[in-house]
C-alpha positions as CSV (number, residue, x, y, z in Angstrom):
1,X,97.1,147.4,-36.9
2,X,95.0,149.5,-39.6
3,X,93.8,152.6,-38.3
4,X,90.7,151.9,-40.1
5,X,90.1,149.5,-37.7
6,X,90.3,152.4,-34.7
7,X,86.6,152.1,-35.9
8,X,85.4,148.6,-35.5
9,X,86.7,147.9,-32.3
10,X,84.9,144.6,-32.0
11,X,86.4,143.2,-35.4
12,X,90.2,144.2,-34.0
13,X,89.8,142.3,-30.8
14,X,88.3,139.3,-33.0
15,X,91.1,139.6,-35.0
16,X,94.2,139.7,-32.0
17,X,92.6,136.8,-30.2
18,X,93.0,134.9,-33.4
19,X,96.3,135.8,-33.9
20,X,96.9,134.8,-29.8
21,X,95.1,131.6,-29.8
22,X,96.3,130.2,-33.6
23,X,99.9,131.6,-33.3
24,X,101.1,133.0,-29.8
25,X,100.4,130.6,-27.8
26,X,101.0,127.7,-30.6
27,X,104.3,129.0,-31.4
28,X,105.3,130.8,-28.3
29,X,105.6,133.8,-29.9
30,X,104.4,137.1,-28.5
31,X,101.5,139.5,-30.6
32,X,101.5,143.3,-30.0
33,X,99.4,145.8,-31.4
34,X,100.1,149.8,-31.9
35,X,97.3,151.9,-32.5
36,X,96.6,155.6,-32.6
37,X,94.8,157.5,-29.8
38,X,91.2,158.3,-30.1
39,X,89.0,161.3,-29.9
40,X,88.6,161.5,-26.2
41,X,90.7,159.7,-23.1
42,X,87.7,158.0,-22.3
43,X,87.3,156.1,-25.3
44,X,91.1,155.4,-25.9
45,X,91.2,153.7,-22.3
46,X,88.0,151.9,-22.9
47,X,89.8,150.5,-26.3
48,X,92.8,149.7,-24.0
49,X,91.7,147.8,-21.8
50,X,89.3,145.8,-24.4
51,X,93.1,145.3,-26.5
52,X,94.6,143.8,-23.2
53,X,92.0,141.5,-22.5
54,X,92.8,139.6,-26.3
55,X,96.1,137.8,-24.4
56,X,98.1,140.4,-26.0
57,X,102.0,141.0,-25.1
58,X,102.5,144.3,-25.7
59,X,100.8,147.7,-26.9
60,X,102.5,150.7,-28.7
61,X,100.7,154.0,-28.9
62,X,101.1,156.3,-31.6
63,X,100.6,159.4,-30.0
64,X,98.4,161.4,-32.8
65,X,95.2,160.6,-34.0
66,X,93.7,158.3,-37.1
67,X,93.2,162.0,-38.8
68,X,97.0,163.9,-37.8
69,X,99.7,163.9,-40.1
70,X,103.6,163.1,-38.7
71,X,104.5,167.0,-39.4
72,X,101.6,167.7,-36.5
73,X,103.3,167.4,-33.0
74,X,102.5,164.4,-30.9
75,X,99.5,164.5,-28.3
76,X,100.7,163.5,-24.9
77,X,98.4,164.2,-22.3
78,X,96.9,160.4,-22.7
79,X,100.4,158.5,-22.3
80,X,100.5,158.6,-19.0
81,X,96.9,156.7,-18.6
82,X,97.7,154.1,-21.3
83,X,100.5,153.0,-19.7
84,X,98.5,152.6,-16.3
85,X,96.4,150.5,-17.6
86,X,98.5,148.5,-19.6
87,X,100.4,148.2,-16.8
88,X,98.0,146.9,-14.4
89,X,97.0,143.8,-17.7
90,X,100.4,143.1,-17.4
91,X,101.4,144.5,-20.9
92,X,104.4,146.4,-22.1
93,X,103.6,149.9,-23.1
94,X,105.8,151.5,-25.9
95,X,104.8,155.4,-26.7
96,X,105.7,156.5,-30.3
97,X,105.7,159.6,-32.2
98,X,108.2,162.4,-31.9
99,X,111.0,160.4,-29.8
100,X,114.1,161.7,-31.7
101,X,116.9,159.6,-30.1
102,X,117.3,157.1,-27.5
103,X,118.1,159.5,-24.3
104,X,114.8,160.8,-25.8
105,X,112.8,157.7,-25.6
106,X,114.5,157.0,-21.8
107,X,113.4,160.7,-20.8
108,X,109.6,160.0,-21.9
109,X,109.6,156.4,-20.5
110,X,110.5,157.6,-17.4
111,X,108.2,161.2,-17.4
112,X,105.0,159.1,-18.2
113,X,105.7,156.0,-16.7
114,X,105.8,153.5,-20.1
115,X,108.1,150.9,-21.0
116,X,110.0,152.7,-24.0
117,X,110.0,154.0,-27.2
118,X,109.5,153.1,-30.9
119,X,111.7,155.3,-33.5
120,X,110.5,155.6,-37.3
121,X,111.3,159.3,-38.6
122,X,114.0,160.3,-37.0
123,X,116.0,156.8,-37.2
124,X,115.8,157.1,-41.2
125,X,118.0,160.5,-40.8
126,X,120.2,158.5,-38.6
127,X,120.0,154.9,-37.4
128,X,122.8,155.4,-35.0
129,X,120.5,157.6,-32.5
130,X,119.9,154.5,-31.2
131,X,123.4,154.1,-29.5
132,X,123.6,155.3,-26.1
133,X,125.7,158.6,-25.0
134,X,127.8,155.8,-22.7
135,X,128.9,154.8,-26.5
136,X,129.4,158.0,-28.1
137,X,125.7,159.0,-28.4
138,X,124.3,159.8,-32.3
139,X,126.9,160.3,-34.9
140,X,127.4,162.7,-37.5
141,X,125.6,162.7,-40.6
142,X,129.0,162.5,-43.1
143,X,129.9,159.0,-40.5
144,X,126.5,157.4,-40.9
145,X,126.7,158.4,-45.1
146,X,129.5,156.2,-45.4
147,X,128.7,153.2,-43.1
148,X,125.4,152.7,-45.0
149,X,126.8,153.4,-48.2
150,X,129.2,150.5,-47.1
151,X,126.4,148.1,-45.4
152,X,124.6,148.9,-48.8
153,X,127.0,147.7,-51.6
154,X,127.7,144.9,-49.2
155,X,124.2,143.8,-50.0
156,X,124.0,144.9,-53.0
157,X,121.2,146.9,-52.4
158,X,118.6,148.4,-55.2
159,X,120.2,151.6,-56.0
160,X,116.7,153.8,-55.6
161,X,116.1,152.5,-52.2
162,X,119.5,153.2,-51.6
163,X,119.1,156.9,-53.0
164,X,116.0,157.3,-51.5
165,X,117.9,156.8,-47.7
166,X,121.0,158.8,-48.6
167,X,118.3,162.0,-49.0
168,X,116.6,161.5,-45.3
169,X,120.3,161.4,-43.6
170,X,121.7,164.3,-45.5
171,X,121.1,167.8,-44.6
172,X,119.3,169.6,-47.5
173,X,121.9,172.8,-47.2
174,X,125.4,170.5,-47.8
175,X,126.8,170.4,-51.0
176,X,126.9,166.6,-51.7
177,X,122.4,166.7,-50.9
178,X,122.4,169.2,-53.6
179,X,124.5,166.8,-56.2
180,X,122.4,164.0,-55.1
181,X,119.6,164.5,-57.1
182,X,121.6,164.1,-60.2
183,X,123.2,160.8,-58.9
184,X,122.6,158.3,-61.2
185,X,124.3,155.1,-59.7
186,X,126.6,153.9,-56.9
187,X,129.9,155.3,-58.8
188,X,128.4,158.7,-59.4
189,X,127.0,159.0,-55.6
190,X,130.7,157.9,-53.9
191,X,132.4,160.8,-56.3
192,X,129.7,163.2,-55.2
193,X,130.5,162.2,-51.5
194,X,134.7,161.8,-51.4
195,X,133.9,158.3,-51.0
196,X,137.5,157.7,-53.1
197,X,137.9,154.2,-51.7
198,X,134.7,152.7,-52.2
199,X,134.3,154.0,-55.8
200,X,135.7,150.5,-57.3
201,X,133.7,148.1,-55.2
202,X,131.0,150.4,-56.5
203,X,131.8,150.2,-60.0
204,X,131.4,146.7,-59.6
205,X,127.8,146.8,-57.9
206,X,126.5,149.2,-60.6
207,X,127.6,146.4,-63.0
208,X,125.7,143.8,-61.0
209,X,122.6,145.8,-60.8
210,X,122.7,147.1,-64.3
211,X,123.0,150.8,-63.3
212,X,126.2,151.5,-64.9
213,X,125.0,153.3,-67.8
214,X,121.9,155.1,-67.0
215,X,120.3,158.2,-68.4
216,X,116.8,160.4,-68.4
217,X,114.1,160.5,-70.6
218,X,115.2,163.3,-71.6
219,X,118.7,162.5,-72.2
220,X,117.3,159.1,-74.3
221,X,114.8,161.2,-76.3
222,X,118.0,163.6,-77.3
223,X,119.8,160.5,-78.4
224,X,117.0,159.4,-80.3
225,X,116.8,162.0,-82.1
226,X,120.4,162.5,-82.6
227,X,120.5,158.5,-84.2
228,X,117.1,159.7,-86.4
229,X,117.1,163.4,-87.4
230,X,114.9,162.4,-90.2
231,X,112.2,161.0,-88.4
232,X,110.4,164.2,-87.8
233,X,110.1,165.0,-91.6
234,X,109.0,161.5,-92.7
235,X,106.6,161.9,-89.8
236,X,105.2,164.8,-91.7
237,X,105.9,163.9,-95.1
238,X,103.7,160.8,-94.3
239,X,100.9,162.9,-92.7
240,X,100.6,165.0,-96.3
241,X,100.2,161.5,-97.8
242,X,97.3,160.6,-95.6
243,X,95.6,164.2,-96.1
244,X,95.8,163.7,-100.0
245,X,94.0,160.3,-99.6
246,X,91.4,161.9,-97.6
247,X,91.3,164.5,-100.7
248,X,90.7,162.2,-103.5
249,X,88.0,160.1,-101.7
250,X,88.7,158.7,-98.0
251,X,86.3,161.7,-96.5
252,X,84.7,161.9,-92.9
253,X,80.9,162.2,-92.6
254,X,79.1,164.7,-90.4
255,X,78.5,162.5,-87.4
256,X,82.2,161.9,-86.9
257,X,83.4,165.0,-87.2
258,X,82.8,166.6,-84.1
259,X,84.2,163.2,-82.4
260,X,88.2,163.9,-84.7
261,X,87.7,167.4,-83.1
262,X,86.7,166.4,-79.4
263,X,89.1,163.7,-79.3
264,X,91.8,166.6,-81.1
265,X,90.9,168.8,-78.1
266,X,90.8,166.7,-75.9
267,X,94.1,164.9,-76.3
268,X,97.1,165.1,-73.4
269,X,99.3,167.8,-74.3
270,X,103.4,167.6,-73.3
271,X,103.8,168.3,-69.6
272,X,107.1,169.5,-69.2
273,X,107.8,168.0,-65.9
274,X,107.0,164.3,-66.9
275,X,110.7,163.5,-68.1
276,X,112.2,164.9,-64.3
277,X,109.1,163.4,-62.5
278,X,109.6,159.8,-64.6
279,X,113.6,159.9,-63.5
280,X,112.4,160.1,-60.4
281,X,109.8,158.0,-59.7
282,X,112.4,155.2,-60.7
283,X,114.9,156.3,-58.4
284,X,113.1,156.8,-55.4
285,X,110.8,154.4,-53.5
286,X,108.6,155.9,-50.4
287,X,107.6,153.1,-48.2
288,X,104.5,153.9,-46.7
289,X,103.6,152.9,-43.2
290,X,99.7,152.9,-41.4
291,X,99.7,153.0,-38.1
């Protein structure tokens, strides 16, 4: 749920006993919850066992509060009494927040007595930590690359989100990280990473999804100017004209001067980050998560 609703603890439990009554138990279909720990033990079990009591199926805890960030280490010490209680309602109990891999998650299920673990952070690095060491355990980051780069122009997948991925699995300090900022399509990325022979198939997606000839901002505004050299001398020419005009006759009276001068002094000046931030705001999509 909403962490905002941490604070209305009457309208969450109105709101899961809908979602029991109207769709769980119509459909058959299990409803969960995962909320965020409290200030004190006391008040996290109090909201607990209020949650458990809505016909609920099972309960993740995020183990930080409404107000820590995911860079600030996880809060343990109430785990073990969540899962008591959800225990005792008959509820599975998932703990999440700073579970890097699955013999992780096992560990912690087993320390605090919960049912498992849920995995967001560290299974965007690499989605194969879920494979257990019986099977190999977690791969290596240049093996995980290329299977999603494969699942990925199997889909066809939007090249930013794709981009966006390929920078949480790759270690900052390798070579192909550094070229990947500069990536601009599928094609480009596979050179970047050796990926010789998926470079046609991804010719063929960048086609598709129209990313096979794609430059900056300021690469267009370059080749603007190179197709128009004269455009910044008309520009002027024609601002001489306009002055003369103002000359002979068109003149501004008192009261709107000052406003020409604010509005002069007040006007955005060239930043020059916005053609780099631009480019990548494009490329890149952040999903957001509130837990």
């Amino acid at each position: 749920m909403g962490a905002a609703l941490l604070s209305t603890p009457d309208l969450l439990c109105n709101i899961l006993s809908s979602l029991v009554r109207e769709v769980g138990e119509k459909y058959e279909i299990g409803i969960s919850v995962k909320i965020r720990l409290l200030k004190t033990e006391e008040e996290t079990k109090t909201l607990v066992e209020r949650l458990c009591k809505t016909g609920i199926t099972g309960l993740t805890i995020h183990c930080r509060t409404r107000e820590m960030r995911k860079t600030e280490r996880a809060i343990r010490e109430q785990l073990k009494m969540v899962g008591d209680v959800c225990r005792e309602a008959g509820v599975a109990c998932l703990m999440n927040g700073d579970v890097d891999d699955r013999a992780h998650a096992e560990k912690l299920a087993s320390d605090y007595g919960v049912d498992g673990g849920m995995i967001a952070t560290a299974a965007e690095k690499n989605p194969s930590i879920f494979r257990p060491v019986s099977e190999g355990g977690p791969a290596g980051w240049k093996e995980v690359v290329r299977e999603y780069m494969i699942a990925a122009l199997d889909v066809e997948n939007r090249w930013g989100n794709t981009k966006f991925l390929l920078a949480q699995m790759m270690p900052g300090k390798e070579q192909g990280s550094r070229g990947l900022g500069q990536a601009r399509n599928y094609e480009h990325v596979c050179q970047i990473l050796d990926l010789d022979d998926l470079v046609e198939k991804a010719k063929g997606v960048d086609a598709l999804l129209g990313t096979t000839e794609r430059l900056t901002k300021a690469e267009q505004k370059a080749q603007a100017k190179a197709t128009n050299p004269q455009g910044q001398k008309s520009k002027q020419k024609g601002n001489g004209k306009r002055k003369g005009n103002e000359e002979r006759g068109h003149q501004e009276t008192a009261a709107d001067e000052p406003t020409t001068k604010r509005q002069k002094q007040e006007a955005p000046q060239p930043d020059a980050n916005a053609d780099y931030l631009t480019d990548l705001h494009q490329d890149i999509v952040a999903p957001a998560v509130v837990v």
